[in-house]
KOLVOBA-594548 format. One record per residue: residue in three letters; x, y, z of N, C-alpha, C in turn. Coordinates in steps of 0.1 Angstrom, whole numbers, padded with zeros to 4 digits, always signed. Atoms other than C-alpha are relative to their C-alpha. Layout:
<rs>
ALAXYZXYZXYZ/...
</rs>
This chain:
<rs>
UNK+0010+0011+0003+1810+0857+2471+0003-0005-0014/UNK-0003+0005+0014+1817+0833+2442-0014-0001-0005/UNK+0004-0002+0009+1800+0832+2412-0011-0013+0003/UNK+0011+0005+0002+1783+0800+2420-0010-0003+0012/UNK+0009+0003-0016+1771+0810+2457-0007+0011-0005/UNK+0009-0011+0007+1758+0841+2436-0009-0005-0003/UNK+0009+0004+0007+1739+0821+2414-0011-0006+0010/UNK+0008+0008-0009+1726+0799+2441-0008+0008+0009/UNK+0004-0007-0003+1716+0827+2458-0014+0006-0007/UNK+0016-0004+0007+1693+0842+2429-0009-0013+0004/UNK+0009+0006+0003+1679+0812+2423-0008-0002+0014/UNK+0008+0001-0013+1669+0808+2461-0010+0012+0002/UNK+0010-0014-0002+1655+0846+2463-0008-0003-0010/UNK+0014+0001+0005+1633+0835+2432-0010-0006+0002/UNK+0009+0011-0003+1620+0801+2443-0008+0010+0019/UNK+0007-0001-0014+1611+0823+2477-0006+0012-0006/UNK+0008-0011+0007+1596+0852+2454-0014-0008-0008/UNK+0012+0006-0001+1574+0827+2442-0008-0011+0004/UNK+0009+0004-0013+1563+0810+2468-0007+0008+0010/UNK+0011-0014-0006+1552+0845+2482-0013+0000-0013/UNK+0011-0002+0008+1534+0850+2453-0010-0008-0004/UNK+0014+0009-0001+1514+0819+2454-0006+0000+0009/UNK+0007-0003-0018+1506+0825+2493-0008+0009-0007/UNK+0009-0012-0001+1492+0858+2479-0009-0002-0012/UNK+0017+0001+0011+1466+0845+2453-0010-0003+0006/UNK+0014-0002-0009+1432+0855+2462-0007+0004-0012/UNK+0015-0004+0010+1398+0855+2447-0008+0004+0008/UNK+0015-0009-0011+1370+0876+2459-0012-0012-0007/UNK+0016+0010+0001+1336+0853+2459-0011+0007+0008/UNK+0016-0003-0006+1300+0863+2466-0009-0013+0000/UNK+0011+0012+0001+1265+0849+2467-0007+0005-0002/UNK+0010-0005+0003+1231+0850+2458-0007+0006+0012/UNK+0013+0003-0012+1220+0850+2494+0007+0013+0009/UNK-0006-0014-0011+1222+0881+2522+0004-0011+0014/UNK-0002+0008-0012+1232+0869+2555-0012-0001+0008/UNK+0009+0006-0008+1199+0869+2570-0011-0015-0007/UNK+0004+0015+0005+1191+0839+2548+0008-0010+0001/UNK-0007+0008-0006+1201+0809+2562+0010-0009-0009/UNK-0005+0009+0016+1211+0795+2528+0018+0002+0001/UNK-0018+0000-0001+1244+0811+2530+0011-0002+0010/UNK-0008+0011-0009+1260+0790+2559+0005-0010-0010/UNK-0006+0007+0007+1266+0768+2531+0008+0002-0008/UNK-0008-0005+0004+1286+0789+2515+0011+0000+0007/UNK-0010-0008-0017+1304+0805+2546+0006-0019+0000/UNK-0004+0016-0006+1310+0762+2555+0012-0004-0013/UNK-0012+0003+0008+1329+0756+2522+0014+0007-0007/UNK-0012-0009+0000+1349+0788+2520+0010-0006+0011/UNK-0008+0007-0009+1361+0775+2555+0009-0012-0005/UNK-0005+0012+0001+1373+0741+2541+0008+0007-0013/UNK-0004-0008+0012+1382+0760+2512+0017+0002+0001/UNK-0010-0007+0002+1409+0780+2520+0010-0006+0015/UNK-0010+0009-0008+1420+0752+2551+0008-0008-0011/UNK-0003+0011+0011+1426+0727+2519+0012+0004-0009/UNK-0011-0005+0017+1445+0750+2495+0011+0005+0009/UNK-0009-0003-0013+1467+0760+2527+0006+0018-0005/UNK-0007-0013+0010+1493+0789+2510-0007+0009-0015/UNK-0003-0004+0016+1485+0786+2476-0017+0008-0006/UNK+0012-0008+0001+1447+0804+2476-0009+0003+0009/UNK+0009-0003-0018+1427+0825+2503-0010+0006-0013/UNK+0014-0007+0004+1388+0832+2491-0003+0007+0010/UNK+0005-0011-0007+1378+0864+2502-0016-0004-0003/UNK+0020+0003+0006+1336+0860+2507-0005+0010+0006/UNK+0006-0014-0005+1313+0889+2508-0012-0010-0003/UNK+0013+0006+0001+1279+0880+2513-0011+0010-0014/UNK+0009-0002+0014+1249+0884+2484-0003+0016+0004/UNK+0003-0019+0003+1245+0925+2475+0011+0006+0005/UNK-0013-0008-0004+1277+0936+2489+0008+0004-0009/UNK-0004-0001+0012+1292+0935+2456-0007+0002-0013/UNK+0009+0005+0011+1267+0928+2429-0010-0001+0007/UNK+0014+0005+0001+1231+0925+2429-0001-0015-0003/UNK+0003+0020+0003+1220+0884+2436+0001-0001-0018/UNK+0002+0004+0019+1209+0888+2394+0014+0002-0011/UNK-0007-0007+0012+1240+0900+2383+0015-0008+0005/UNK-0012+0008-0002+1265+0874+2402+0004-0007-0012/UNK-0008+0009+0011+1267+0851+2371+0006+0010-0014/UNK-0006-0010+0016+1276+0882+2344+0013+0001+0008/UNK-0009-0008-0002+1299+0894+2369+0018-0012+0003/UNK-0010+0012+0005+1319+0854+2372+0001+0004-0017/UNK+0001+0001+0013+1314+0848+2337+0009+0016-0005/UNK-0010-0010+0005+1332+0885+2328+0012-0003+0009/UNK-0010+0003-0017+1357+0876+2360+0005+0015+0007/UNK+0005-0006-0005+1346+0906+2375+0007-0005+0012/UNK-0006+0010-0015+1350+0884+2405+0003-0017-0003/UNK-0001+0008+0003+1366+0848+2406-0014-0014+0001/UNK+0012+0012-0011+1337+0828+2422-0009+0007+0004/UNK+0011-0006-0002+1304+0832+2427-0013-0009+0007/UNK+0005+0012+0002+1282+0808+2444-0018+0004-0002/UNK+0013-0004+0010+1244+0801+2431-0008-0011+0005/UNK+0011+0009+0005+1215+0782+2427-0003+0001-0012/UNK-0001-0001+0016+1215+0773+2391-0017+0004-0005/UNK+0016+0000+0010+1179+0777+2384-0003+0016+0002/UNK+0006-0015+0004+1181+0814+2385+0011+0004-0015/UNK-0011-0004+0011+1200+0815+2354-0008-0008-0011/UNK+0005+0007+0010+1172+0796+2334-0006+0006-0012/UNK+0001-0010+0014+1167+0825+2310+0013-0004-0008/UNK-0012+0000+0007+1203+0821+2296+0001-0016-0006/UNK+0002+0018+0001+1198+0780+2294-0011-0009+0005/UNK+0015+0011-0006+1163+0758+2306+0010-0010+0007/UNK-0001+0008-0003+1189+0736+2310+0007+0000+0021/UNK-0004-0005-0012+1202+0752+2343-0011-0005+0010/UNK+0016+0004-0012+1166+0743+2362-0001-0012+0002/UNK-0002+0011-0003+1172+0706+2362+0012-0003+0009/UNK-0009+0003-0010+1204+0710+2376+0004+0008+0014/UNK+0005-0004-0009+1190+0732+2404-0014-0009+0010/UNK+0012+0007-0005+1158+0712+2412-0008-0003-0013/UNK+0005+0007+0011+1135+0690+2397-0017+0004+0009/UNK+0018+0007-0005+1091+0689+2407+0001-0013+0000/UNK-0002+0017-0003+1084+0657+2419+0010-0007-0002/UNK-0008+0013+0005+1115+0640+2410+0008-0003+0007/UNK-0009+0002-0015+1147+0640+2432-0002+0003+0011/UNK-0007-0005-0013+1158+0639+2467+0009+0004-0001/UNK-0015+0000+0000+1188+0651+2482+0010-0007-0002/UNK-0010+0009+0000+1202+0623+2484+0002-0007-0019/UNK+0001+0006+0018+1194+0615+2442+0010+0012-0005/UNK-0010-0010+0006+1218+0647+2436+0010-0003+0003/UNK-0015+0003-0002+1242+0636+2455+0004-0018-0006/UNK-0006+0009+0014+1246+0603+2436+0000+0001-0015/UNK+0004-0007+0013+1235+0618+2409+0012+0006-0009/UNK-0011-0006+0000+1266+0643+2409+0010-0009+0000/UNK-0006+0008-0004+1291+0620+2426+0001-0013-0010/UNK+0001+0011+0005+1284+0585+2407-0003+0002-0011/UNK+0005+0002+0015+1262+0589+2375+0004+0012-0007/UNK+0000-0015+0012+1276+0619+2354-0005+0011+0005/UNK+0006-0012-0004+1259+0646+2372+0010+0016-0002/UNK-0010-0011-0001+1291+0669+2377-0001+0000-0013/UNK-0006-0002+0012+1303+0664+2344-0011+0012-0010/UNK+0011-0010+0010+1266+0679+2326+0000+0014+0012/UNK-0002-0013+0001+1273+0708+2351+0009+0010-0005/UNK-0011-0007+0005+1304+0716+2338+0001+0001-0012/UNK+0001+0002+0006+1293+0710+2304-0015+0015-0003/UNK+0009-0009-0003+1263+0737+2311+0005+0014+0002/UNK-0008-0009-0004+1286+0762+2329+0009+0001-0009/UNK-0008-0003+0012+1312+0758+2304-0004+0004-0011/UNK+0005-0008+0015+1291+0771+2274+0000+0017+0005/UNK-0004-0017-0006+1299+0806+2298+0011+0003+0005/UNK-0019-0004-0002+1336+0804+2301+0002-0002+0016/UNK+0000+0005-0009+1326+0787+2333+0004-0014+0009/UNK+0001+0019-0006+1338+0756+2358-0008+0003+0015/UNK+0010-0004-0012+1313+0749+2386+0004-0015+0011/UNK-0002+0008-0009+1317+0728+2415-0015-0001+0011/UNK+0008-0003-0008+1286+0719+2430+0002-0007+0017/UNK-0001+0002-0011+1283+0718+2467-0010+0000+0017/UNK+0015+0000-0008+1254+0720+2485-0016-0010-0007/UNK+0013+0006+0001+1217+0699+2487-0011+0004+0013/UNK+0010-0002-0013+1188+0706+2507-0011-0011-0008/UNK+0008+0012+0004+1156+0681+2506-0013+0010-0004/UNK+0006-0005+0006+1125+0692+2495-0009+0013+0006/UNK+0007-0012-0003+1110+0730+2497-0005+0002+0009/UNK+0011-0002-0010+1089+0739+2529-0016-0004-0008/UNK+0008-0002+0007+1060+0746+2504-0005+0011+0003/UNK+0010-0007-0002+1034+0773+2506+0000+0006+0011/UNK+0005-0007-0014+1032+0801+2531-0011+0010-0004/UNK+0011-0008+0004+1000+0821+2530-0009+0001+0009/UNK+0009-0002-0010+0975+0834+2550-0016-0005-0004/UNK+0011+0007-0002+0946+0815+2539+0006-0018-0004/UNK-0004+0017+0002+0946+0775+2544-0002-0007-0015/UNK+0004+0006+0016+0951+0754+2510+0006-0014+0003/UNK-0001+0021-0005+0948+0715+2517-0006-0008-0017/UNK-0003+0005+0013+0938+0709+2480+0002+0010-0014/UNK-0007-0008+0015+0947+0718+2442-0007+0012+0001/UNK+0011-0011+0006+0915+0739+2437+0002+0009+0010/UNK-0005-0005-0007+0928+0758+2466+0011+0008-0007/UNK-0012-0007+0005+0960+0772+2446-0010+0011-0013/UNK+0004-0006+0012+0934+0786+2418-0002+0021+0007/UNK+0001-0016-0004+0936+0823+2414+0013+0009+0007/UNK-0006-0006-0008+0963+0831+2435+0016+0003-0005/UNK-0015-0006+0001+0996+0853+2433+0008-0004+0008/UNK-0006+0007-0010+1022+0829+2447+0018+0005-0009/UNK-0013+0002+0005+1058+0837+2446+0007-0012-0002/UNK-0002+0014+0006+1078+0807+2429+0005-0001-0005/UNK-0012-0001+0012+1114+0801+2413-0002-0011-0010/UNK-0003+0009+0014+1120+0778+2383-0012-0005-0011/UNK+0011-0002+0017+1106+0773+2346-0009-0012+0005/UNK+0008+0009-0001+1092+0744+2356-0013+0000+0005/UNK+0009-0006-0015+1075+0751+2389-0010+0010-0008/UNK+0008-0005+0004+1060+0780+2374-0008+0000-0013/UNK+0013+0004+0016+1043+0763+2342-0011-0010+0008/UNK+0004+0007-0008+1034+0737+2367-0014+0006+0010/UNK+0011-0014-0009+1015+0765+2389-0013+0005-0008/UNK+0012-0005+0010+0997+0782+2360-0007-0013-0005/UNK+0009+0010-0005+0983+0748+2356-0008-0005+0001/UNK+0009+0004-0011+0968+0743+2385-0008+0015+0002/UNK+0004-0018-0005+0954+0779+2380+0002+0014+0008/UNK-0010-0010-0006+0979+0798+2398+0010+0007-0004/UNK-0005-0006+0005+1001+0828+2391+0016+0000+0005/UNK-0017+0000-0008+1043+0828+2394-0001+0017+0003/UNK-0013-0014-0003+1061+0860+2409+0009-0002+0000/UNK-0012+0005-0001+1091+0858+2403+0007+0010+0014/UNK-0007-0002-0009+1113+0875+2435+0009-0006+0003/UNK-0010+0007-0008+1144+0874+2453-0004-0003+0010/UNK+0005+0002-0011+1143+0862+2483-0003+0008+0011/UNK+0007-0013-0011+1149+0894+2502-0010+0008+0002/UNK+0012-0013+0000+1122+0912+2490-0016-0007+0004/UNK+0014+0012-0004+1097+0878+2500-0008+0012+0009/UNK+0008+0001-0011+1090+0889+2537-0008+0016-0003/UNK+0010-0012+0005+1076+0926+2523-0010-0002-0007/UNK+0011+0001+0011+1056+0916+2495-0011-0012+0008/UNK+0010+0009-0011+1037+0892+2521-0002+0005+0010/UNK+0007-0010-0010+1035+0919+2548-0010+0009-0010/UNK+0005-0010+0006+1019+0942+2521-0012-0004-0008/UNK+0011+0003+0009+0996+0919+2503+0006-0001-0015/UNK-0006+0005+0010+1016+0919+2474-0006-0012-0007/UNK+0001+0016+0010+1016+0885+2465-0013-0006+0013/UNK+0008+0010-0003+0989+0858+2480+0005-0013+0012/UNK-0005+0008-0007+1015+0838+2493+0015-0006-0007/UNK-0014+0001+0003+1051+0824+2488+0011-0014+0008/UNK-0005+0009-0003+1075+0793+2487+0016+0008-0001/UNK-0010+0000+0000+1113+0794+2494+0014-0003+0002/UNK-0002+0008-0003+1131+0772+2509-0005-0009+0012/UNK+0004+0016-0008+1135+0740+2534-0008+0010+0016/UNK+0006-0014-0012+1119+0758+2571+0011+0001+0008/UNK-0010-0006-0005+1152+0766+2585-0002+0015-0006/UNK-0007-0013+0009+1157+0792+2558-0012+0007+0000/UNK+0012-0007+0003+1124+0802+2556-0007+0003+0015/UNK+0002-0009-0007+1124+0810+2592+0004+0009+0007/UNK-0010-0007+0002+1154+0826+2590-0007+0014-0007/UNK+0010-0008+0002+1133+0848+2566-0008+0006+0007/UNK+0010-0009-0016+1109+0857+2596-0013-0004-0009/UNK+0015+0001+0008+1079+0844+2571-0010-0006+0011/UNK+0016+0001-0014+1061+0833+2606-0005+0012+0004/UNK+0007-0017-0004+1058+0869+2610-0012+0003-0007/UNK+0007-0004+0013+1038+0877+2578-0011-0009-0003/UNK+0010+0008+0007+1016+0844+2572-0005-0009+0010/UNK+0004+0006-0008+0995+0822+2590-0001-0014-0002/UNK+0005+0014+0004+0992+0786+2569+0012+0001-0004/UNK-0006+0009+0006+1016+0761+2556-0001-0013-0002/UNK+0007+0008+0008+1007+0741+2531+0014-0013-0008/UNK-0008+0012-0001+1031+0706+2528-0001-0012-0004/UNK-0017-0008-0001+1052+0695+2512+0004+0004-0012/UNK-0007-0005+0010+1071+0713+2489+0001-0004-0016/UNK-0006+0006+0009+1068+0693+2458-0001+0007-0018/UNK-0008-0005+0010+1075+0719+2433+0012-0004+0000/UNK-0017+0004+0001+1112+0714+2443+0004-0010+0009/UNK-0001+0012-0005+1115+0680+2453+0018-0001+0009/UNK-0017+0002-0004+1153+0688+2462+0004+0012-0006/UNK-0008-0009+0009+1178+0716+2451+0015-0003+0006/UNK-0013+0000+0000+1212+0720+2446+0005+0013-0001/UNK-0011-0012+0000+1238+0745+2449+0019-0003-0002/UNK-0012-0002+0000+1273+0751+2443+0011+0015-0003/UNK-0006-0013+0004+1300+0777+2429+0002+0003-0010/UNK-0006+0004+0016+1306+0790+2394+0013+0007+0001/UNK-0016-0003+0001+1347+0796+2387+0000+0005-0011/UNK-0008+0000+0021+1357+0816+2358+0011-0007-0001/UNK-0010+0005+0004+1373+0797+2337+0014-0001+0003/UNK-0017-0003+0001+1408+0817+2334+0006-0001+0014/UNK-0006+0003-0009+1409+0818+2369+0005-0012+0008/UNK+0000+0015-0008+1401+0778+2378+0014-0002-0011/UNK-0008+0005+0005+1428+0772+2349+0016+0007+0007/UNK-0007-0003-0006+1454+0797+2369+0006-0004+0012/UNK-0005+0007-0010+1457+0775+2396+0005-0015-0001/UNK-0007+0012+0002+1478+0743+2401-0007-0014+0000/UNK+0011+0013-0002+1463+0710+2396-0003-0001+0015/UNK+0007+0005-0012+1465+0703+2434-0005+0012+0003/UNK+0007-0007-0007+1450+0731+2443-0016+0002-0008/UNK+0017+0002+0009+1419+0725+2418-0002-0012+0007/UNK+0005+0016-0008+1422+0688+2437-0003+0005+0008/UNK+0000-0001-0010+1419+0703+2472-0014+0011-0003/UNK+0018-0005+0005+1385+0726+2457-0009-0009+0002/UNK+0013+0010+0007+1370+0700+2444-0004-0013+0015/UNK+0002+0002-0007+1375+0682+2476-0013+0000+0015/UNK+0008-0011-0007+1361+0706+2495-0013+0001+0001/UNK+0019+0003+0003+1328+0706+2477-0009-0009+0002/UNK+0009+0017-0006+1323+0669+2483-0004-0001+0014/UNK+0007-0002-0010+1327+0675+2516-0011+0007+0004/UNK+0011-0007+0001+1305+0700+2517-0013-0003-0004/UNK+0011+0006+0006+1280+0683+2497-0011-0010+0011/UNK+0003+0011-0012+1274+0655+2525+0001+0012+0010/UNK+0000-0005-0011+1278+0682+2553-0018+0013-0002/UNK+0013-0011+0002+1248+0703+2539-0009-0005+0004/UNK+0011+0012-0003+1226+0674+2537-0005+0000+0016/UNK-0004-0001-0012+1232+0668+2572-0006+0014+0013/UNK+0000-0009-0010+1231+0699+2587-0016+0009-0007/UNK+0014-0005+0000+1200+0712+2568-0012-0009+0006/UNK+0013+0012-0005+1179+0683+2576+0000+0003+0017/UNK+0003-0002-0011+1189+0691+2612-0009+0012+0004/UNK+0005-0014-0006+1180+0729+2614-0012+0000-0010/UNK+0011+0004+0002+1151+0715+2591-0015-0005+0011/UNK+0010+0006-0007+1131+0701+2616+0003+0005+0012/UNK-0001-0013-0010+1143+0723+2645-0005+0012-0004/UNK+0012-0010+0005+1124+0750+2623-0011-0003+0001/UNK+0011+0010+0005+1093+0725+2616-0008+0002+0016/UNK+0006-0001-0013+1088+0729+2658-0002+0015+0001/UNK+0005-0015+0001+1092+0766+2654-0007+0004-0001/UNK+0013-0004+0007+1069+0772+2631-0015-0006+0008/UNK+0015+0003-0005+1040+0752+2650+0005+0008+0016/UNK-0001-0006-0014+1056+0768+2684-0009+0016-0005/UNK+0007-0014+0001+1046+0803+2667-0013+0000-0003/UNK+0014+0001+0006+1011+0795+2656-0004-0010-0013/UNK+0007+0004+0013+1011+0783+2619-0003-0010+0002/UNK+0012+0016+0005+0985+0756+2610+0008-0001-0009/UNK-0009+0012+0009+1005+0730+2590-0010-0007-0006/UNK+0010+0014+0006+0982+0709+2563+0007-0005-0011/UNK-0010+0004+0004+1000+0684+2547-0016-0008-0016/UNK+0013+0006+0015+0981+0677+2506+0003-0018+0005/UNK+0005+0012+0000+0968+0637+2504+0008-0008-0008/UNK-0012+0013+0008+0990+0609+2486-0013+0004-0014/UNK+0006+0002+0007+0957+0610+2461+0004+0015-0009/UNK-0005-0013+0002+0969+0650+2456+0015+0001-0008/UNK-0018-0004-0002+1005+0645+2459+0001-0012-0018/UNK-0004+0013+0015+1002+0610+2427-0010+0013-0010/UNK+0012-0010+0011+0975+0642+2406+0013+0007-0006/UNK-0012-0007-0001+1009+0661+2414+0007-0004-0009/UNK-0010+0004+0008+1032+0640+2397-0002-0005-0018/UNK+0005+0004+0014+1013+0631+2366+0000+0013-0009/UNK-0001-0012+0007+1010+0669+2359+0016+0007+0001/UNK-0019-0003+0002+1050+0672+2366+0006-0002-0010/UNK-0005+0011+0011+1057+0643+2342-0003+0014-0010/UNK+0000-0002+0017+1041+0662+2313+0004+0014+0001/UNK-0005-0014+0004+1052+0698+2320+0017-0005+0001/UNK-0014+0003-0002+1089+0681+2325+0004-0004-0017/UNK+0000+0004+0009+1086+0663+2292-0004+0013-0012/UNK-0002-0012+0008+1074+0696+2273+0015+0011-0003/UNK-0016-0013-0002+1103+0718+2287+0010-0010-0004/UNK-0014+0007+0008+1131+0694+2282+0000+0002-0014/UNK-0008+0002+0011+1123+0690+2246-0003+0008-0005/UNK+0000-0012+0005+1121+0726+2243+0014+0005-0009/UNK-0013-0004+0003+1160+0726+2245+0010-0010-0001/UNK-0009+0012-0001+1184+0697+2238+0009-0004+0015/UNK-0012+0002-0003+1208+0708+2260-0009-0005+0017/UNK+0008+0001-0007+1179+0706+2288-0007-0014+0002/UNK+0006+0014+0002+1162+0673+2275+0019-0004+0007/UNK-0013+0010-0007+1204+0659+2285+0000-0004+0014/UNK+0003-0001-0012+1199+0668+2314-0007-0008+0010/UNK+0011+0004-0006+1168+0655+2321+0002-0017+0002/UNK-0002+0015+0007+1175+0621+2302+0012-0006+0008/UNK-0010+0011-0007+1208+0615+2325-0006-0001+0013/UNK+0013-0001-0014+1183+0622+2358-0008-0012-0001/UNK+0013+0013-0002+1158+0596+2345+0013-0014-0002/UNK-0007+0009+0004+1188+0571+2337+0003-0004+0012/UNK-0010+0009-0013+1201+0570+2371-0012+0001+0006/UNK+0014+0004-0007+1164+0570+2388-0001-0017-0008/UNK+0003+0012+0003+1158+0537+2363+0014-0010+0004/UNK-0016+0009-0001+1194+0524+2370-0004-0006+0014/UNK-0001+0004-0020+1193+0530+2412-0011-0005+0000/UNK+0008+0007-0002+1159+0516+2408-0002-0013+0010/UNK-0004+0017+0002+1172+0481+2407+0001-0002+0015/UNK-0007+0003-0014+1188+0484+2442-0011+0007+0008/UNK+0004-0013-0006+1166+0510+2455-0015-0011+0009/UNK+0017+0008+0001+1130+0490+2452+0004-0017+0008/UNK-0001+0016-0004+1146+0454+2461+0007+0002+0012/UNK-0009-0002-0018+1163+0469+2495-0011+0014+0008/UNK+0012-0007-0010+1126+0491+2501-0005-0008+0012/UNK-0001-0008-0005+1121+0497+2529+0014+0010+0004/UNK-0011-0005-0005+1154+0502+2540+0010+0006-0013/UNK-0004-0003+0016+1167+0523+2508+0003+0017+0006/UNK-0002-0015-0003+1173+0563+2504-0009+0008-0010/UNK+0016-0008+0010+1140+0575+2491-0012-0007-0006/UNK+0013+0004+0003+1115+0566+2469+0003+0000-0015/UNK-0003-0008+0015+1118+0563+2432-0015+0001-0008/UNK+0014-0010+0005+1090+0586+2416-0007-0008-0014/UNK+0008+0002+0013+1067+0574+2388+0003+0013-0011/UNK+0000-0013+0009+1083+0600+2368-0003+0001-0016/UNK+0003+0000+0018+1083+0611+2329+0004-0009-0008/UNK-0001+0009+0006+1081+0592+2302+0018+0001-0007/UNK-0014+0003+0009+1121+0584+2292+0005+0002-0010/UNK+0000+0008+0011+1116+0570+2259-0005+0020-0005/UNK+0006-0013+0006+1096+0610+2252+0016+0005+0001/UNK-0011-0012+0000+1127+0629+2264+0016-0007-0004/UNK-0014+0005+0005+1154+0607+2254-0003+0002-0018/UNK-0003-0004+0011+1143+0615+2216+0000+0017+0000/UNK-0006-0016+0002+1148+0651+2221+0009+0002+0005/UNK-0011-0003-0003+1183+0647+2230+0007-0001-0019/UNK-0002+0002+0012+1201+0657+2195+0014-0010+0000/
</rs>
């Protein structure tokens, strides 16, 4: 063999030594959610696209929520890169940042569909990666559901004075300043441990998600009212957090073919929760529960007491008021189009907080 069919040779066995070695990059990923909560189909749906997109060059391994880590301990265990990926709902991480609960759900303020332009069009991504990045984090959000079921509980509550007194489970800073209130107490829980603490008396009663998920939960077992709609969490969002070292160990296209992914996913969540949304909604009245849905005169009491707990918490934290302030910017922006093509539009835009208050507590 000559010296330059030698060479040609190495060089071939290396370029085919690392091209194995990129076939074989893998990240292990979890979640917050177990598999008997419906939530994590939207995970499971963007792993799928996931690891179709990046072809060779990255297979996500996904264990579902507690297989690895405890739901509370997914973002230490990204953030250390423990594991590469982790996916979330950001509003359980509002001890470490306030600002994390806006870019999980808002009270009264968004829809699904205001996150996803929100994300997509007005800067939204950017302040999550700007949030996630102060923890050696890149996040890709990819999921939306529309607003919360509301209230499950075994006595009927059709107005405010109805919430007074009672032990209601209930995620985010907001939500639960919002609650106490109206004279009502937060619990915090995961969600696995809901459908016991509502067999047992525990708690009083309990929100969770959209009614796919929450009857995925089996909470028709345990309670007999539902109280609608949701507008603690007018909307939520989800996506994945990447450590850093690992999103930067991959090749640009294969951070394009992620990021892809998520979008799709973003619009496929929408979609597919709204469907098994209201294929739950018959469920639930097939199994018994009484549905009472609060009064527009309730629902406008609602939003006036959102406004000013939204406006306190923001300018608790700068990085939280940013947040808030680029949310109200594209509500007053899409307005324009929104209101002059009502009826036929994508929502509603909310009488929300005062702007001018939370745009001076941005530093």
């Amino acid at each position: 063999m000559s010296i330059r069919t030698t060479v040609f040779a190495a060089a071939a066995l290396a370029a085919g030594l690392t091209t194995q070695a990129a076939a074989q990059e893998s990240w292990t990923m979890t979640t917050t959610w177990p598999t008997s909560l419906e939530l994590i189909e939207i995970d499971k749906h963007f792993v799928e696209l996931a690891n179709k997109l990046t072809g060779d060059d990255l297979n996500i391994e996904f264990f579902e929520g507690g297989a690895l880590v405890p739901a509370g301990e997914v973002f230490g265990a990204v953030e250390s890169g423990t594991i590469q990926a982790g996916a979330d709902w950001p509003g359980y991480w509002a001890g470490r940042n306030s600002a994390f609960s806006p870019l999980a759900t808002t009270a009264s303020l968004f829809n699904a569909v205001d996150y996803v332009n929100w994300i997509e069009q007005w800067g939204g991504a950017d302040l999550y990666n700007e949030i996630y990045g102060k923890f050696g984090m890149v996040y890709l959000p990819y999921g939306v559901t529309n607003n919360e079921s509301g209230f499950r509980t075994n006595k009927k509550i059709e107005t405010l004075e109805d919430l007074q007194g009672m032990r209601l489970r209930l995620s985010g800073l907001e939500q639960g300043r919002l609650l106490e209130n109206l004279g009502g107490s937060q619990v915090s829980m995961a969600g696995g441990e809901i459908y016991q603490s509502l067999e047992r008396g525990v708690i009083d009663g309990a929100e969770f998600s959209t009614p796919n998920v929450d009857f995925s939960g089996g909470f028709h077992q345990v309670t007999t009212h539902w109280a609608t709609p949701g507008w603690h969490q007018s909307a939520s969002a989800f996506g994945v957090m990447i450590n850093k070292a690992s999103w930067d160990a991959l090749s640009e296209e294969t951070q394009d073919a992620l990021k892809i992914a998520a979008q799709a996913n973003l619009v496929w969540s929408l979609s597919f929760t709204e469907k098994r949304a209201t294929e739950a909604y018959q469920q639930f009245k097939d199994a018994g529960i009484e549905i009472t849905r609060y009064d527009d005169e309730t629902l406008a009491k609602v939003q006036e007491m959102a406004n000013e707990v939204i406006e306190q918490t923001a300018c608790e934290n700068p990085d939280s008021a940013k947040v808030y302030l680029s949310q109200l910017e594209y509500l007053a922006d899409y307005a324009k189009w929104r209101d002059a093509s009502a009826p036929f539009n994508l929502g509603r835009t909310p009488n929300g907080p005062d702007i001018e208050k939370i745009r001076a507590c941005v530093d």
